[in-house]
C-alpha positions as CSV (number, residue, x, y, z in Angstrom):
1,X,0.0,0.0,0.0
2,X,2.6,2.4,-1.3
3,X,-0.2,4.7,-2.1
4,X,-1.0,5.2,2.0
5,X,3.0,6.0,2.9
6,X,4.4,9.5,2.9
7,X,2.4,12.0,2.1
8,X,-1.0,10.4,1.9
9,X,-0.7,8.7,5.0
10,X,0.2,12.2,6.7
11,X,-3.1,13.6,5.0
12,X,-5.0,11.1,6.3
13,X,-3.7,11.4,10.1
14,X,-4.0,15.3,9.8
15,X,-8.0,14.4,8.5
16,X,-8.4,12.0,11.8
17,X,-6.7,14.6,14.3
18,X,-4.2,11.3,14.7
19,X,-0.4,10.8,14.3
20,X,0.9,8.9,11.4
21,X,2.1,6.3,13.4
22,X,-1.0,5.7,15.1
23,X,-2.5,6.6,11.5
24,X,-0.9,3.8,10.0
25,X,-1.0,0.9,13.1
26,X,-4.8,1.7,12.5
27,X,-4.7,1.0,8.9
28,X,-3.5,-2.3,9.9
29,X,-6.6,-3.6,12.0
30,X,-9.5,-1.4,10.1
31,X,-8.9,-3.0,7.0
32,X,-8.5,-6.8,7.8
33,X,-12.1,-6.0,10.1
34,X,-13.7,-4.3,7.0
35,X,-12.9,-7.7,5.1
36,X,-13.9,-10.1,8.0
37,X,-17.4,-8.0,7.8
38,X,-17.9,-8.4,4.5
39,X,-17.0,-11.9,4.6
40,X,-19.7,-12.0,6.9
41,X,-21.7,-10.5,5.2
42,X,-21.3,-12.3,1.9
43,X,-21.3,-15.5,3.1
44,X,-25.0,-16.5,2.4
45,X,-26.8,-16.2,-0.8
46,X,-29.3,-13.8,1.3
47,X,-26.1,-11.5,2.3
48,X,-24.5,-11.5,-1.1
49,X,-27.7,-10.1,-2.9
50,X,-28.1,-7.6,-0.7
51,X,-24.1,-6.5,-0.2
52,X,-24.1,-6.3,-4.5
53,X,-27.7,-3.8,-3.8
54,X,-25.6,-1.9,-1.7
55,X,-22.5,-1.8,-4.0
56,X,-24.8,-1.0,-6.9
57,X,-26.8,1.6,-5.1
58,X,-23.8,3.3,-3.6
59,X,-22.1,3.4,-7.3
60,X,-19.0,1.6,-5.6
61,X,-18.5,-0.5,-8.2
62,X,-17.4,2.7,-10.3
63,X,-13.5,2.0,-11.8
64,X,-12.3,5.0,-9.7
65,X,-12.8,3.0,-6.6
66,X,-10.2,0.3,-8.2
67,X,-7.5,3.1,-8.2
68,X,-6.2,3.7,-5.0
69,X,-4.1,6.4,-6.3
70,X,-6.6,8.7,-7.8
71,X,-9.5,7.8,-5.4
72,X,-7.0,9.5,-2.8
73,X,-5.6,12.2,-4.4
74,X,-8.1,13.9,-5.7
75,X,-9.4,16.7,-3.9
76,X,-11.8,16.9,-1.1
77,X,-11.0,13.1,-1.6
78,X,-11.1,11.6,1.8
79,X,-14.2,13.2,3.0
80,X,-15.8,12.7,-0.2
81,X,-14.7,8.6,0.7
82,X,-15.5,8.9,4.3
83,X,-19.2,10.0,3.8
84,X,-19.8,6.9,1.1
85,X,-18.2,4.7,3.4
86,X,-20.2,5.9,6.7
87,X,-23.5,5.1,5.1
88,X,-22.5,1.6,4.2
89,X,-21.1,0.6,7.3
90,X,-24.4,-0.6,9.6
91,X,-25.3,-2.5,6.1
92,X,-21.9,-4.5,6.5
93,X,-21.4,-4.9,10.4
94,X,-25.2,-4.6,11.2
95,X,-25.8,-4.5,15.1
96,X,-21.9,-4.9,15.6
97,X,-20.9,-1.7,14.2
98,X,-20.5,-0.2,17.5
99,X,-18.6,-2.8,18.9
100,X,-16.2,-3.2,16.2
101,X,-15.4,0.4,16.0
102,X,-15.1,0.2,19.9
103,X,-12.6,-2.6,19.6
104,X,-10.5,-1.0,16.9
105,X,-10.2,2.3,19.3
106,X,-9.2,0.1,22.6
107,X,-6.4,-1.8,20.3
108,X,-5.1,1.5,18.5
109,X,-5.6,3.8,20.8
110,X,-7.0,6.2,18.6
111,X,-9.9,7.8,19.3
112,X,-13.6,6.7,18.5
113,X,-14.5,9.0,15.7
114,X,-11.2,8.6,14.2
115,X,-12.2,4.7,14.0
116,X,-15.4,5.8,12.3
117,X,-13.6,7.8,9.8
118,X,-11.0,5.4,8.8
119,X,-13.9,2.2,8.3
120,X,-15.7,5.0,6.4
121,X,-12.7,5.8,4.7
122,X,-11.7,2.9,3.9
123,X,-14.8,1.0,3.0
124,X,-15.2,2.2,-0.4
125,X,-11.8,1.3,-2.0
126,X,-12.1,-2.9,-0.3
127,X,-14.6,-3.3,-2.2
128,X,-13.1,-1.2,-5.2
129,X,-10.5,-3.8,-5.7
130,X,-12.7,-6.6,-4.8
131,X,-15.0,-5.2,-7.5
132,X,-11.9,-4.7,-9.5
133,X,-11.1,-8.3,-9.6
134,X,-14.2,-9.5,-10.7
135,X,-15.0,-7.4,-13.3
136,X,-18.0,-5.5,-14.5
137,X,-18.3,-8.7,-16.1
138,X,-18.3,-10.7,-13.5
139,X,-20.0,-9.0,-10.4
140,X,-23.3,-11.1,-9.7
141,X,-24.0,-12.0,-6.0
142,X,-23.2,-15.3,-6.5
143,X,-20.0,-14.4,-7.8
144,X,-19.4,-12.1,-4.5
145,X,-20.6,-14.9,-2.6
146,X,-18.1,-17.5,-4.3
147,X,-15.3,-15.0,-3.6
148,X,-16.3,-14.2,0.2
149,X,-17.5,-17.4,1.3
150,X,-14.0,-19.0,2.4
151,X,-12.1,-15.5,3.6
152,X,-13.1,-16.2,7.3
153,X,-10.3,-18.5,7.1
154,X,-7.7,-15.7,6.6
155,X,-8.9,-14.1,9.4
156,X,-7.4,-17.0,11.7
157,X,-3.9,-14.8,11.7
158,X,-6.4,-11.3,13.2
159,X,-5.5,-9.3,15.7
160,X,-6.4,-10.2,19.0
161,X,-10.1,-10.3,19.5
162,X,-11.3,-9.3,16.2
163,X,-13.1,-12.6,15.3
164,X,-14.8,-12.6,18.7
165,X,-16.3,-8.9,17.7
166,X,-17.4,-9.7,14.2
167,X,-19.1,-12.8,15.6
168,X,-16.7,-15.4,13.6
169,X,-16.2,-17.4,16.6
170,X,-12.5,-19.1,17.1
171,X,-11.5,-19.8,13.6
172,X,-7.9,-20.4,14.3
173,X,-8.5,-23.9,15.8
174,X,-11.4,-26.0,16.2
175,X,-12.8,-26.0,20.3
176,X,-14.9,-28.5,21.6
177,X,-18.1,-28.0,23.2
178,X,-18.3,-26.4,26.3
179,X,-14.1,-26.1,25.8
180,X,-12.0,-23.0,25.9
181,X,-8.4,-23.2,26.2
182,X,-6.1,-20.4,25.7
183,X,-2.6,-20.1,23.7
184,X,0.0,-17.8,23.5
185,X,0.4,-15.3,20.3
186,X,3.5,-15.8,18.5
187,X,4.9,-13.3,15.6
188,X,3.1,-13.8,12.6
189,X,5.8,-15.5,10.1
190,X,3.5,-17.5,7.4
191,X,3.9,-16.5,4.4
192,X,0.4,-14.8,2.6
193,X,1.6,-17.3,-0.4
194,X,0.8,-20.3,1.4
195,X,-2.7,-19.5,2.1
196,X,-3.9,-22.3,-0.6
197,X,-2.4,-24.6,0.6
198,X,-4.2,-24.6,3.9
199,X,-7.6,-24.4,2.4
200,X,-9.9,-27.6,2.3
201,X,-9.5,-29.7,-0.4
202,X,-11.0,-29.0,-4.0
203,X,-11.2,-25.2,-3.0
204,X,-10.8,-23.2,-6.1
205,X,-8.5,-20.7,-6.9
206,X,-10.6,-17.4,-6.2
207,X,-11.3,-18.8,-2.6
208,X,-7.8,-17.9,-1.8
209,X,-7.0,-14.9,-3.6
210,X,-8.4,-12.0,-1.3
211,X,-5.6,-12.4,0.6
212,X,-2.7,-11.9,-2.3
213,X,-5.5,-9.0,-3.7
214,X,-5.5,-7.2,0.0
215,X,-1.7,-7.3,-0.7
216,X,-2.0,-4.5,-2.9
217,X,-4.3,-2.5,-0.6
218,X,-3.0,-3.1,2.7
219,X,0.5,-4.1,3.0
220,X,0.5,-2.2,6.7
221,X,-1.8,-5.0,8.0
222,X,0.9,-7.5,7.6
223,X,3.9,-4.9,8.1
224,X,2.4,-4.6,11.6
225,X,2.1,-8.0,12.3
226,X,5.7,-9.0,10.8
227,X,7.7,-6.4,12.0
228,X,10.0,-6.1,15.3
229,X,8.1,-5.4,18.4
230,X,8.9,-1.6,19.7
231,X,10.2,-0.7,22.7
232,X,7.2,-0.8,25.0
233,X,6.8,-0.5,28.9
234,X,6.0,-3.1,31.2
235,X,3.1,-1.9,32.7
236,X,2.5,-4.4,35.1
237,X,5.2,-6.4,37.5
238,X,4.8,-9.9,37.9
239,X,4.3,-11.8,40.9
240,X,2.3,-12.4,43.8
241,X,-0.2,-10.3,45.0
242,X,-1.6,-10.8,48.5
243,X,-5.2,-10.0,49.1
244,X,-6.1,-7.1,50.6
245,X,-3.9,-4.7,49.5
246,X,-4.0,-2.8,46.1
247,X,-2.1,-4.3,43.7
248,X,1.2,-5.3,45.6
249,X,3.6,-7.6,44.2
250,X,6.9,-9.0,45.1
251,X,10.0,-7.6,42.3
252,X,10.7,-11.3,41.0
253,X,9.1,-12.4,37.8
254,X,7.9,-16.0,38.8
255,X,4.8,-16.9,38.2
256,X,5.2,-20.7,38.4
257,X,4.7,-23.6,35.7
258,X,2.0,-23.0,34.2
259,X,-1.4,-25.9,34.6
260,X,-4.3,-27.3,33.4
261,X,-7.5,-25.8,35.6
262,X,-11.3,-27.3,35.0
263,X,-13.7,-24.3,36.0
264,X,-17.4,-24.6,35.8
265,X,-19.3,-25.1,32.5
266,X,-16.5,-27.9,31.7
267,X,-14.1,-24.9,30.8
268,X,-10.6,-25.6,30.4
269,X,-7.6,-23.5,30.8
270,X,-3.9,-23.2,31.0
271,X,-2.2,-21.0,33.8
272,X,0.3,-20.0,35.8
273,X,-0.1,-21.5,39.5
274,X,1.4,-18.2,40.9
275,X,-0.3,-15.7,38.4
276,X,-3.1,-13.6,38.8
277,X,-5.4,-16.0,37.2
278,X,-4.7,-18.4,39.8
279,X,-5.5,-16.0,42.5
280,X,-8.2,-14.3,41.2
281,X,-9.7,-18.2,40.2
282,X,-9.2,-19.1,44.5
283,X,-10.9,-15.9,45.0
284,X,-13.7,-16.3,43.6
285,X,-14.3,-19.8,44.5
286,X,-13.0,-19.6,48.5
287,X,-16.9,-19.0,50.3
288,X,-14.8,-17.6,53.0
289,X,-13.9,-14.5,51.0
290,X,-15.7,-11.1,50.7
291,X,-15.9,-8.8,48.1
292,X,-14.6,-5.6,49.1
293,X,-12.7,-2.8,48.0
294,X,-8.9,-3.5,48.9
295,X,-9.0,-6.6,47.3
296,X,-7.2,-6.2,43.8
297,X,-5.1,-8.2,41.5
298,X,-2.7,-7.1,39.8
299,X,-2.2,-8.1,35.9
300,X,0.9,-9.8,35.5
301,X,1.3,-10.4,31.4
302,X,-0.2,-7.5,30.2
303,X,1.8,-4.8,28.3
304,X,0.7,-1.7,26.7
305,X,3.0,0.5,23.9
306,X,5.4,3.0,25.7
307,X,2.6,6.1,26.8
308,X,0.1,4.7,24.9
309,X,-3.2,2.6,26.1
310,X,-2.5,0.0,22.9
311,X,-2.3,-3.1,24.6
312,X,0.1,-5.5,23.0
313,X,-0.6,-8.8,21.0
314,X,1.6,-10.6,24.3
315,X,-1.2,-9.4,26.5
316,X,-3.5,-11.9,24.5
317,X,-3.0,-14.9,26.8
318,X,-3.6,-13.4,29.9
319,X,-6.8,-11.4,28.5
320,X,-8.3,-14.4,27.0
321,X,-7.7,-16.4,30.3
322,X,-9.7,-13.3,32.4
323,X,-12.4,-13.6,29.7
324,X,-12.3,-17.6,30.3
325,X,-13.2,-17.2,33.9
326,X,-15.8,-15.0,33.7
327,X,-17.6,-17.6,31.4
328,X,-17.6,-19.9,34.0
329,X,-19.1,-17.9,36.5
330,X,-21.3,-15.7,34.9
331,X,-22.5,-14.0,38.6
332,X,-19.2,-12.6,38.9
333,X,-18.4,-8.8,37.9
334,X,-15.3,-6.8,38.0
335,X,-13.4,-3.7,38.2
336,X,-10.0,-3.1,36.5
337,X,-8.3,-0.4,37.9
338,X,-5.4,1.6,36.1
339,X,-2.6,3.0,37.9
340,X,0.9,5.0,36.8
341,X,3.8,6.3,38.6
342,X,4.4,9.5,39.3
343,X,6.8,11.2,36.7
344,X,5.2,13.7,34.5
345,X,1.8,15.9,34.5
346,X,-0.5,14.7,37.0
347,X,-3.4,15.2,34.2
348,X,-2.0,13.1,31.3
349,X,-0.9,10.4,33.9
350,X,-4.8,10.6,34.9
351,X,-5.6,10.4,31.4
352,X,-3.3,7.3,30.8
353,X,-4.2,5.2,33.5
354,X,-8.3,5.9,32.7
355,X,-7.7,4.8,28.9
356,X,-5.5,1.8,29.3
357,X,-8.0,0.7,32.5
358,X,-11.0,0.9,29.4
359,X,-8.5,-0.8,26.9
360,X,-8.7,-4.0,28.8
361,X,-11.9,-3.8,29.9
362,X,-12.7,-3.1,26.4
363,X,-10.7,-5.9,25.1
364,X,-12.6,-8.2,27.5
365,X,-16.0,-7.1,26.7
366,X,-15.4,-7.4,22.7
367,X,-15.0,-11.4,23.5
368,X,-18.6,-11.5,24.2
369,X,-19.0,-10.7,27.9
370,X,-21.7,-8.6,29.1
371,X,-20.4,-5.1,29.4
372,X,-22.8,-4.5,32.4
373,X,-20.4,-7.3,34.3
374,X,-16.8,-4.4,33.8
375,X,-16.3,-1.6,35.1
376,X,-13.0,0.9,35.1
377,X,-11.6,3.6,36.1
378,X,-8.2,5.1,35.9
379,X,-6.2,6.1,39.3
380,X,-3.7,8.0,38.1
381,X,-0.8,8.2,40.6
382,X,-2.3,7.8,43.2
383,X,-2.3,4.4,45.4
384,X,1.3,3.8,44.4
385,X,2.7,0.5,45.6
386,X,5.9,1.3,46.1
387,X,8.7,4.3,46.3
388,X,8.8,6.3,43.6
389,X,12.0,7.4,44.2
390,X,13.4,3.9,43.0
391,X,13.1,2.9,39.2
392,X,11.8,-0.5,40.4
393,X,9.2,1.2,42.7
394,X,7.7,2.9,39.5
395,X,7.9,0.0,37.4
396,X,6.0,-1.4,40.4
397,X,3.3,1.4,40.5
398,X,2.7,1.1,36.5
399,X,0.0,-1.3,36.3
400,X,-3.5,-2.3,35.5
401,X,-5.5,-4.1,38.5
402,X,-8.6,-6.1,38.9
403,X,-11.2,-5.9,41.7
404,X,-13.8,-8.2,42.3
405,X,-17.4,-6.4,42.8
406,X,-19.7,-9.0,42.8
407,X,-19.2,-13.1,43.1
């Protein structure tokens, strides 16, 4: 996506109110959740007559859609894009449209209208190369359907959380009934050229070649996945942390071997026996226990970008396991709790701890748990764990917590 470096891609950002860099790690989830919607979408025979209406209607199979280039240089461009994307969007994500565009601001970090924007925005020129490909020619629904019907699969390699928000289930592995199990996100590595080979047998060709045709719109998706992680803080220490207190924990990273726990509704999950899942698991089920308001656990494998509330993809695990537990005990509710040492402006460390408290809890509510059950709330400095005056104190004092308000 040559066409969205440099230049354009600073136009854009300046036409969100974002920076480029934020700009362009946005481009990189909006536009593999624009395809995993209209995969959706065009998946039935239903879906794909009414997604070629909507194409028709909306004149978005016009051959200036198909050119990146021009569709982005020419004036008044972007807004001209944004407003005939914005009035497609409910028609592709239906009821979820909200909650994608809330997921996409809790893993960016950019702001909600800017994730509006930049589905609007980007909308019109997916489907102007997937209309591109077919061919006047060619576009019927059940050519669109034939092309769609099998692109879930690519979305196995998503960010974290996407699938779950689009209402694709887990397509990166097959769960049993009643089954959840958690894994650990590696760097993506697989090449997009080897996509055919994992499809089911007898698949033909076009079932595959979305992905290689994203390539020329949206090289940032996998330039974000592939490339070397940047140099992010550790927002939260690992350890133990003793009830009772807000968020203490000990200065050595051991969390124990990590184990196999049953919890009700026969769900299964892996562990650490020291980590906050562990605790926060013996919490909940000790009857001896009260729900109060010193009680809080303190995250142990979740990182965010340096000064950012963009949670990283090595926070996954941890988030997934959180999610688990509250499946299988559905009475319980919670509080996360975000928290930041004391260097810089009291006000932008406010800010910062508020929006990476509603990043998680965001992230945790886009995997289908009632947002009635989270709440959060950012802290700030205050409640620091530790001595500031030590780097290892505020290392200690950056972190996001968890309460229990209801078991």
């Amino acid at each position: 996506m040559n066409e969205f470096r440099g230049d354009t891609l600073g136009r854009v950002a300046t036409s969100l109110g974002e920076s480029p860099a934020k700009t362009e790690t946005a481009l990189g989830v909006v536009l593999p959740a624009l395809m995993g919607g209209l995969a959706g979408k065009g998946s039935t025979s239903a879906g794909a007559d009414d997604l070629l209406d909507l194409i028709k209607r909306n004149k978005f199979d016009n051959p200036k859609y198909g050119d990146i280039s021009g569709a982005i240089s020419a004036p008044d461009s972007l807004t001209n894009l944004a407003t005939s994307g914005r009035s497609m969007l409910d028609s592709v994500f239906g009821a979820r449209t909200s909650s994608v565009t809330d997921w996409i601001t809790s893993f960016t970090g950019i702001n909600r209208s800017s994730s509006t924007s930049l589905l609007s925005l980007a909308l019109p020129l997916v489907i102007g190369q997937i209309t591109k490909f077919l061919g006047s020619g060619g576009l019927t629904a059940a050519s669109l359907q034939n092309l769609l019907a099998d692109q879930k699969a690519f979305l196995k390699d998503a960010p974290a959380g996407l699938t779950a928000v689009l209402g694709l289930g887990d397509i990166s592995r097959p769960a049993g009934v009643g089954s959840y199990e958690s894994e650990r996100v590696g760097t993506h590595t697989r090449a997009v050229g080897t996509y055919e080979t994992e499809s089911r047998a007898g698949s033909s060709w076009w079932k595959w070649a979305i992905p290689l045709l994203l390539l020329a719109l949206i090289p940032f998706y996998f330039a974000f996945r592939d490339r070397e992680p940047r140099t992010v803080s550790q927002a939260l220490p690992r350890g133990d942390v003793p009830t009772g207190t807000v968020g203490v924990a000990p200065v050595v990273p051991e969390l124990g071997e990590f184990v196999q726990r049953r919890l009700p509704r026969n769900i299964m999950i892996k562990v650490p026996s020291r980590g906050v899942e562990s605790k926060l698991i013996a919490f909940i089920e000790d009857p001896n226990t009260r729900v109060d308001k010193e009680t809080w656990f303190t995250f142990d494998r979740l990182e965010f970008e340096t000064d950012s509330a963009l949670l990283r993809p090595s926070s996954r695990e941890q988030l997934q396991n959180v999610v688990a537990i509250l499946r299988a005990y559905p009475q319980v509710h919670v509080k996360i709790g975000g928290y930041t040492d004391n260097a810089g402006d009291d006000a932008y460390n406010m800010k910062l701890s508020s929006e990476r408290a509603t990043a998680t809890m965001n992230d945790i509510a886009s995997q289908q748990i009632d947002r009635s059950r989270i709440e959060a709330e950012g802290y700030g400095e205050n409640h620091p764990v530790a001595d500031n005056g030590t780097a290892e104190g505020r290392q200690r004092n950056r972190r996001v917590d968890i309460l229990v308000t209801k078991k």
